[in-house]
Structure formats: C-alpha cells, structure tokens
N, C-alpha and C positions, 0 to 999 in steps of 0.2 A: 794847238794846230790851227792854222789858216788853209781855206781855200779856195781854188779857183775855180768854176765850175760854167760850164756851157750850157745851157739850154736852147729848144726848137718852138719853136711855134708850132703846132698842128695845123694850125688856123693858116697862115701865112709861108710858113717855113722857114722864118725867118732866126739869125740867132741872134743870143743876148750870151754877155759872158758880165759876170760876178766874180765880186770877194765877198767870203765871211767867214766868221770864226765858227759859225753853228751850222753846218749843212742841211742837216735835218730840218733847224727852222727855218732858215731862209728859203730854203724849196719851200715849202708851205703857205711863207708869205705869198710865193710867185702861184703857187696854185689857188689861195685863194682869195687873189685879184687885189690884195695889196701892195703891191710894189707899182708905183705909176707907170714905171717903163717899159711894164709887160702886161698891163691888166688887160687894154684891150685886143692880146693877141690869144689867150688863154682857148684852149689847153696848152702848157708847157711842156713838155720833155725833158729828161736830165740826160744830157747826150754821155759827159764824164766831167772829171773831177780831179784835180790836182790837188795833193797836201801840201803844207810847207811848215818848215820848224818858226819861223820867223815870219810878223805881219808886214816887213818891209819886204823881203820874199816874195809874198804872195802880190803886192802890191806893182813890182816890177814886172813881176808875170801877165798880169791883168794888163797892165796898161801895155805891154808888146802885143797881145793875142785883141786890144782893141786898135793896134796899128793895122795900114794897109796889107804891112809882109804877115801879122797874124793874124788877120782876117782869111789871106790865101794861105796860111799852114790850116786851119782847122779844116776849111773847104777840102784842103788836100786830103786831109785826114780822114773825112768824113766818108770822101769818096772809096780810098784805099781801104776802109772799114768795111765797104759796102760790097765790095769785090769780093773778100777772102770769106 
C-alpha cells in the first residue's frame, strides 16, 4: 500500500500533504522534527489519509492535492468536516 496523507500545523495551521509507503513511520518522522518541511511548524496533525494499490497512484494523487484546484478541494473539505 501507498499513501497520501494531510497534515496541520498547530503552530501555524498551515498544511503539508505527503506520500509513503509506511504511515505509521512517516507521521513520526513529522512529529519528531525530522522531515525539513515541517520541523519548524511542529506539532503536526494527521487531518486523513488516502491508500492506494499502486505508488504511481498515490503519486498522481499527491501531486493534484499540491495543485491550486487541490489545495481548494482539501480547504473545502476541511470546512464541510467542520460543519457536520
């Protein structure tokens, strides 16, 4: 399995979207400050998590959800989360 995975900032609010094959580890990396691209925003959050059979998959996923139109789906989402 591969996947795609959102995080928040506490600190900032800001998100960061990921691939990996290990979820478990890669959150950990992020929480403890080894990943460059989020050390100085730490605490993290795992907002959610996408699987996928295939790491080209996951890859095409990633790279839409760091587009402008997935940048405003996840925003959407987050909000419509927040409502219900």
């Amino acid at each position: 399995m591969h996947y795609v995975y959102i995080l928040q900032s506490e600190l900032d609010k800001e998100l960061y979207v990921g691939m990996t094959g290990d979820l478990k580890r890669r959150y950990l990396e992020h929480q403890r400050g080894n990943v460059e691209a989020t050390k100085r925003r730490l605490p993290m959050k795992l907002l959610c998590y996408e699987a996928y059979l295939t790491k080209a998959e996951a890859m095409r996923r990633e790279k839409f959800l760091k587009s402008s139109d997935g940048r405003k789906d996840i925003r959407k989402r987050i909000i419509e989360s927040m409502i219900q």
